[in-house]
C-alpha positions in Angstrom: 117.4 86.5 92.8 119.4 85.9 95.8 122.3 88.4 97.6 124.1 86.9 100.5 127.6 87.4 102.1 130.0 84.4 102.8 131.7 84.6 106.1 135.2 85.5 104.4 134.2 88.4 102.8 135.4 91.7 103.8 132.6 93.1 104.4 132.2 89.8 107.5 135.0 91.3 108.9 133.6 94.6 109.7 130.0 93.1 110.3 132.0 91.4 113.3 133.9 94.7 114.4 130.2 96.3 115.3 128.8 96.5 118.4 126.9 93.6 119.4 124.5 96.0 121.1 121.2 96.6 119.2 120.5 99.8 117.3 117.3 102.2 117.1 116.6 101.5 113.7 114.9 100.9 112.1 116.2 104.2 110.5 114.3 107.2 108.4 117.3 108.0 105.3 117.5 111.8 107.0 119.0 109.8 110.4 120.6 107.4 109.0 124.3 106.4 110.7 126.8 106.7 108.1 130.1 104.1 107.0 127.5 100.7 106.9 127.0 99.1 103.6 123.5 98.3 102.5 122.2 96.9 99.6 120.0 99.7 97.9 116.5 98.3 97.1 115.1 102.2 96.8 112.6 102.7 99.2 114.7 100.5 101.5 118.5 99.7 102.7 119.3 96.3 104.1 122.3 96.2 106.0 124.4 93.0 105.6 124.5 91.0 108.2 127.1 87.9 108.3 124.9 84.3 107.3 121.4 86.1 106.4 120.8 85.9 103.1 118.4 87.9 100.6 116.0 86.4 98.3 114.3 89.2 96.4 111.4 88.6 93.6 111.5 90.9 91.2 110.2 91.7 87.3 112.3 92.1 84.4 112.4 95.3 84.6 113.9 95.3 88.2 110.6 96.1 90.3 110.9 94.2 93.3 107.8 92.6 94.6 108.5 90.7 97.8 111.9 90.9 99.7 112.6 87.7 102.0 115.9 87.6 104.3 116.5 84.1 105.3 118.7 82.9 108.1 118.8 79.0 108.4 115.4 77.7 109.6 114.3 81.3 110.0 112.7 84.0 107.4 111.9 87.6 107.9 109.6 89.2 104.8 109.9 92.8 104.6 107.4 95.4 103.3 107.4 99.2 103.5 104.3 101.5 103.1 103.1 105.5 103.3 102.1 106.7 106.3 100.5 110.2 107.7 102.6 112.8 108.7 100.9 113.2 112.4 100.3 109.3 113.1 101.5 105.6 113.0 99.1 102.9 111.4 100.8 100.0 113.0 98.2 99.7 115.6 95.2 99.9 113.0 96.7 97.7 110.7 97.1 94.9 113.4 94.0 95.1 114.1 93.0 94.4 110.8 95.3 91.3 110.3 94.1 89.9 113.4 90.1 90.1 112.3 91.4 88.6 108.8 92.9 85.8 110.4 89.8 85.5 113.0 87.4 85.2 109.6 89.8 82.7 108.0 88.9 80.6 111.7 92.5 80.8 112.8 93.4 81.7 116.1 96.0 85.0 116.7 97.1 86.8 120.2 99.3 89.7 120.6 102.1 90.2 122.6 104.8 92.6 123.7 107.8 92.3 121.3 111.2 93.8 121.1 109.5 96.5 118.2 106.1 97.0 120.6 103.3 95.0 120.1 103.0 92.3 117.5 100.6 89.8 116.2 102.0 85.8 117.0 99.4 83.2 114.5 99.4 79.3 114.0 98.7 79.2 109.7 98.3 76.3 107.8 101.3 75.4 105.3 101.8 72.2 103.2 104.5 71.3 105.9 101.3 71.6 108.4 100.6 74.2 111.0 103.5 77.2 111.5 104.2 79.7 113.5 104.2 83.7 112.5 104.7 86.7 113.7 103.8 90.1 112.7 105.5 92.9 113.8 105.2 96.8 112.9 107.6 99.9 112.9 106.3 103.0 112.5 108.2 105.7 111.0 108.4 109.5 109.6 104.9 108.9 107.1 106.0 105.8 106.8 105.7 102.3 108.3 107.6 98.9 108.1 106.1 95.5 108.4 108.2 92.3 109.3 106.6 88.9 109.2 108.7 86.5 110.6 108.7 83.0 109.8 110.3 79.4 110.9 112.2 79.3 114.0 112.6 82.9 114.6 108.7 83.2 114.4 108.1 80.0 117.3 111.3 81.3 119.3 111.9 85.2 119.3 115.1 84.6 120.9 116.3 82.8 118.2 116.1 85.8 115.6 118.9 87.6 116.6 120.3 88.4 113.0 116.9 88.9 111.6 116.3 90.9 113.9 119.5 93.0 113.2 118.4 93.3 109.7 115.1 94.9 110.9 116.9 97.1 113.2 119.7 98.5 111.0 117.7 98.7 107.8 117.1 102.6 106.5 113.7 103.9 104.8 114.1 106.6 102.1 110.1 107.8 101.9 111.0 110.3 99.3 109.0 113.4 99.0 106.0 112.6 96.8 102.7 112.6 98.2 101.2 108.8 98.4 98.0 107.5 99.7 98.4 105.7 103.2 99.4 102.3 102.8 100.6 102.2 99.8 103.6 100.5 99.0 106.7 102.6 98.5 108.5 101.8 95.6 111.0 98.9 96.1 113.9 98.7 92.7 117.2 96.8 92.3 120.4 98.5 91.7 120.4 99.2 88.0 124.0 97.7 87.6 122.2 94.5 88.5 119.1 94.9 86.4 121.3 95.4 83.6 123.6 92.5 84.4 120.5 90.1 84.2 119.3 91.4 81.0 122.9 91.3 79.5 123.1 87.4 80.8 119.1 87.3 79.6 120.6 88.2 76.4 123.6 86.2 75.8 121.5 83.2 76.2 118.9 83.9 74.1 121.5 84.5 71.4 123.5 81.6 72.5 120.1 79.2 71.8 119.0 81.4 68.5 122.6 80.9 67.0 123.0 76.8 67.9 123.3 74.8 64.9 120.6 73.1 63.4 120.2 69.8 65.0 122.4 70.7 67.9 
């Protein structure tokens, strides 16, 4: 299921009004500026940002499992996950991606990035060897994970609206208790749960009720 915001759209228009300076986001629900729309996914709030568009995979029943914001050559995959109270986990889990790609024999290197320090790989793909980099956000008990993809993974400075995305995207953790890492809970908007089903339906009924031998 894809989202994505053509460049007449009103919404453009005050996408284009902002300031062109970046934000501190990404932002916790409680600090959250007010007046930007954001598509609400649960557990997370993507701003829209004129030519990025959002490719979510989701069940039926409108759990998302993987959100992917794609801008021309470049992706940005987004996850979200429980963190302690007193501490960030960003630098532990990079630590662990990097040994996973060192037993998988590929090669990995970090770097100081616009969020802190991230993780920069060369992976094998069916389109041959690609660049990726892993970058980490950590938040009030909880911590966001971009992996960026394409050209904006090769060339940093070419991820400017990703990287808006990332920076102006909101976190609502909730209240329950969670064990670290685990995912928080990622939903569409009911209205479009239900407007799948309802289309769902309507063609199931439409190939149930076709004549015999149509």
């Amino acid at each position: 299921m894809k989202f994505s915001r053509r460049s007449d759209e009103p919404v453009a228009a005050a996408q284009a009004a902002r300031p062109a300076a970046p934000t501190s986001g990404p932002y916790d629900i409680s600090q959250a500026p007010k007046g930007v729309e954001r598509l609400d996914l649960g557990a997370l709030r993507l701003p829209a940002v004129e030519g990025v568009e959002v490719r979510v995979q989701a069940d039926p029943d409108g759990v998302v499992q993987q959100v992917l914001l794609v801008d021309g050559q470049s992706a940005l995959q987004i996850g979200v996950f429980a963190a302690p109270r007193t501490e960030g986990i960003w630098d532990e889990v990079r630590e662990e991606i990097h040994a996973s790609l060192k037993e998988d024999g590929l090669t990995a290197a970090e770097h100081d990035g616009e969020f802190g320090v991230e993780l920069r790989a060369v992976v094998p793909s069916p389109e041959g060897p690609a660049d990726i980099r892993f970058v980490g956000i950590d938040g009030p008990r909880w911590m966001v994970r971009g992996v960026f993809q394409g050209l904006a993974a090769a060339a940093p400075d070419q991820a400017q609206s990703l990287t808006t995305c990332l920076r102006e995207l909101v976190v609502d953790r909730g209240q329950d208790a969670m064990p670290v890492r685990e995912p928080l809970d990622l939903r569409l908007p009911r209205e479009v749960v239900e407007s799948a089903q309802a289309q769902q339906a309507a063609e199931a009924a439409g190939v149930d009720g076709a004549p015999a031998g149509s």
